[in-house]
Steps between C-alpha positions, in 0.01 A plus 500: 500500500674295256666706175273320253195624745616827501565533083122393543398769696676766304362371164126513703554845631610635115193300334270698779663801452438476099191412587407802652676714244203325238244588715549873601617560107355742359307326247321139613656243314372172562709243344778712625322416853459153460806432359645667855268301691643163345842574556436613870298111565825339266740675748265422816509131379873504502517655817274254671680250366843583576400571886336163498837330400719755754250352776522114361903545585446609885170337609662193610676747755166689648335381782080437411460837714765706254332402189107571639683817603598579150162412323383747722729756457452781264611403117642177694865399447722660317357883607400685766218676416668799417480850328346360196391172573202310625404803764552792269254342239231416801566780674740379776690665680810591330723689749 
């Protein structure tokens, strides 16, 4: 995982974790909500994005096999699927 990928990550698991904090408040406060909800998709974008460009550089170096691998893969490249990725949120196995 490139640096720029993981900066990505960590700003994605902070905007989920404020996230939550709006959600179990103790009062409901929905623009408080939404406004936790955009800034998780913002920092999701930016994620995708920078993974996208960390797999542009080393495609060219994957066999056809490596990269249907990957696509398959859980979260795909740039993570492996765990404690708090794509398996903890679809309830994966996280061990």
């Amino acid at each position: 995982m490139t640096e720029e990928v993981r900066e990505h990550t960590q700003k994605v698991r902070q905007a989920r974790t404020d996230l939550n904090a709006a959600i179990y408040a103790a009062k409901v406060d929905e623009a408080d909500i939404k406004a936790k909800v955009a800034a998780l998709a913002r920092a999701e974008e930016e994620q995708a994005i920078a993974r996208a460009k960390a797999f542009a550089k080393v495609k060219s170096k994957l066999t056809n096999e490596q990269i249907e691998a990957l696509k398959t893969t859980q979260g795909g490249f740039g993570f492996g699927g765990g404690r708090g990725g794509a398996g903890a949120r679809r309830g994966g196995n996280n061990n």
